[in-house]
C-alpha positions in Angstrom: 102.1 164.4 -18.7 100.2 166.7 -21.5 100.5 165.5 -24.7 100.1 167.4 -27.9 99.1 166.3 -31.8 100.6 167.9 -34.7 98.5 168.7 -37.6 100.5 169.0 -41.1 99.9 169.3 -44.6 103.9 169.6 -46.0 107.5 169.7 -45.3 107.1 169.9 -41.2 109.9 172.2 -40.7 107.3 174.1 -37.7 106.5 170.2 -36.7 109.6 169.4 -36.1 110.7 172.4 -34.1 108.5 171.5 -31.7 109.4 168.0 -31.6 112.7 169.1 -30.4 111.7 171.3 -28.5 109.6 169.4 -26.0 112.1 165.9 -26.9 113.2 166.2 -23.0 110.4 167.8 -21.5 109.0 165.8 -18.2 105.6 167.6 -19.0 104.6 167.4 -22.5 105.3 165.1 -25.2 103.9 165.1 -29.5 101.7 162.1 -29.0 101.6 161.9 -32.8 101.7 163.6 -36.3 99.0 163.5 -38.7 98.4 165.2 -42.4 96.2 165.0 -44.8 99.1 164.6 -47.7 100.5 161.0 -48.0 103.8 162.8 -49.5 104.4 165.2 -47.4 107.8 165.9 -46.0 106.7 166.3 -42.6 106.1 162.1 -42.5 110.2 161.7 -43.5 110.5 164.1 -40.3 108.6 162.0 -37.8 110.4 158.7 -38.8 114.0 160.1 -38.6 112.3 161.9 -35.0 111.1 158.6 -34.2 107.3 160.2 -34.1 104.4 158.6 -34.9 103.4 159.9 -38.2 99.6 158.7 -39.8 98.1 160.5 -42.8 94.4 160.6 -43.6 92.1 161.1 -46.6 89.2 164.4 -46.8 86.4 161.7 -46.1 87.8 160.7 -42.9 88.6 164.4 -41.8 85.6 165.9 -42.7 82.6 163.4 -43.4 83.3 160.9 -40.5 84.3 160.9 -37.2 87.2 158.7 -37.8 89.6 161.7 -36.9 88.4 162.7 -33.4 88.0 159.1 -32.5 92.0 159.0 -33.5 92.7 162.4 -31.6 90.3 161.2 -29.0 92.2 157.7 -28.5 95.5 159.8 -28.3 94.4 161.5 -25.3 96.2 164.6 -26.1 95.6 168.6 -24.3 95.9 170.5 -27.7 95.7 170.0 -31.2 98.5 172.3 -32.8 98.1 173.4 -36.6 101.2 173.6 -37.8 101.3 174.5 -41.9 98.2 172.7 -42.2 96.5 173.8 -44.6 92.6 172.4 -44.5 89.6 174.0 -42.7 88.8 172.4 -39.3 85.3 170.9 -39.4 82.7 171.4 -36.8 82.8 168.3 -35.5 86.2 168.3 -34.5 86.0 171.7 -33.4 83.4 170.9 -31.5 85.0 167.7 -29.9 87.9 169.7 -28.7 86.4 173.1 -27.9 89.6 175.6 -26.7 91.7 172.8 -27.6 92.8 173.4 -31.3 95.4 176.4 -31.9 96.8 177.6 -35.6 99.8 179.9 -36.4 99.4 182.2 -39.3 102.7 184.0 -41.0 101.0 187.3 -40.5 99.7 189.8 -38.0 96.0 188.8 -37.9 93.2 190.5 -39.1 95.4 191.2 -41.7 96.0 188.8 -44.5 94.0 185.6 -43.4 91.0 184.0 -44.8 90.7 181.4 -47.1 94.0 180.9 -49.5 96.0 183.1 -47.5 99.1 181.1 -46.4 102.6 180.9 -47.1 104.7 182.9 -50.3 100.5 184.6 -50.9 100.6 186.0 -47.4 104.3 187.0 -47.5 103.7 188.7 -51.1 100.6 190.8 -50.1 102.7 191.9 -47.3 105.4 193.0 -49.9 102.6 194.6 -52.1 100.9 196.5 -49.2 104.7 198.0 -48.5 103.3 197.2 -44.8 106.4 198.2 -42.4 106.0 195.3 -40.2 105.0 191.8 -40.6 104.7 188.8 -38.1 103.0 185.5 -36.9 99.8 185.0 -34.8 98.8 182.4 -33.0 95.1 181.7 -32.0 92.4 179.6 -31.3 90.3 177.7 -34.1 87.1 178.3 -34.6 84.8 177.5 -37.8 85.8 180.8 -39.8 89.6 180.6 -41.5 91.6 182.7 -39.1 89.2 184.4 -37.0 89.6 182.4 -33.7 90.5 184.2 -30.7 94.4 185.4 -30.8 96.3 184.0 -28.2 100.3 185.6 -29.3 101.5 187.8 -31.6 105.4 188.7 -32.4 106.5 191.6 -35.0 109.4 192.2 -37.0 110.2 195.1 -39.2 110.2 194.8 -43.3 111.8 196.9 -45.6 111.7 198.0 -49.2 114.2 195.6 -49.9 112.6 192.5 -48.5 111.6 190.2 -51.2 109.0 187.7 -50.5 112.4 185.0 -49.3 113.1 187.0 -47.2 110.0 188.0 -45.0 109.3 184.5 -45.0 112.8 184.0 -43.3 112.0 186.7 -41.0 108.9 185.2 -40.2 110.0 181.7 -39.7 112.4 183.1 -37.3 109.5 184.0 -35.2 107.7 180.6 -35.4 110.4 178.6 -34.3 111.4 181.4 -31.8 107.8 181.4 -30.7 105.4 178.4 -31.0 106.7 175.9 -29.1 107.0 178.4 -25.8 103.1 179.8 -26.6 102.1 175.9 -26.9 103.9 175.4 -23.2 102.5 178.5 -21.6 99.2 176.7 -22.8 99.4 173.4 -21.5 101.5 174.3 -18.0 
């Protein structure tokens, strides 16, 4: 059995896709959600999922090795970012080398770094007229963004599109996408 953790920061909506998702599955189960906001949605998610949902603080996450000790308890194959929002230290990269993917709402290099996420990725898209938009998912590594693509998936914008809209376009692709990528990894 591979088992996966989820890492958070709001409503989940990505988390719980792939909850369901892999709910059945003989090969892979979600050990385990964490975040790093005690009031974020995606806790609500994993109780009514029946998922074990734990938030933690920024001193545990990045000044302490209480977090990998967690992860590394759990056992898990892959660390999945899913919305989460916080920079990956070292020492967790470095505790799971290979081990840690993200998915960004845009068709990397383009529109990642630091702040770049959500409605700010979907409006410089809109501003930038760009004729296409998508997700990406890759590998993290120490810089925002920059780890080594593993999927991308397009869809076509318009003129028309307002910033609601990409983002429904996109999120189409997540949920289309990210739990099949995350399977294709660990099978």
């Amino acid at each position: 059995m591979k088992r996966i953790v989820i890492l958070a920061s709001g409503s989940g909506s990505n988390a719980e896709n792939i909850i369901n998702y892999f709910k059945e599955s003989p090969n892979v189960e979600v050990s385990a959600v964490l975040t790093n906001k005690h009031t974020a949605k995606v806790l609500e998610r994993c109780d009514r999922l029946n998922i074990p949902g734990f938030y933690f603080n920024r001193a545990a996450f990045t000044n302490s090795d209480t977090v990998v000790q967690f992860i590394k308890g759990l056992e898990v194959d892959l660390i999945v970012l899913a919305g989460f929002l916080w920079k990956i230290p070292s020492n967790i990269i470095d505790a799971f080398p290979n081990k840690i993917i993200n998915i960004h709402p845009a068709l990397l290099p383009k529109y990642g770094g630091k702040g770049m996420y959500g409605e700010k990725v979907h409006q410089a898209v809109k501003d930038n007229l760009d004729p296409e938009t998508g997700i990406t998912i890759h590998y993290v590594n120490e810089h925002y963004d920059e780890g080594a693509i593993i999927f991308q998936a397009k869809t076509s914008i318009s003129k028309e599109d307002d910033t609601a809209t990409i983002a429904q376009k996109v999120h189409q692709l997540e949920y289309e996408h990210f739990p099949k990528v995350i399977e294709k990894l660990l099978l």
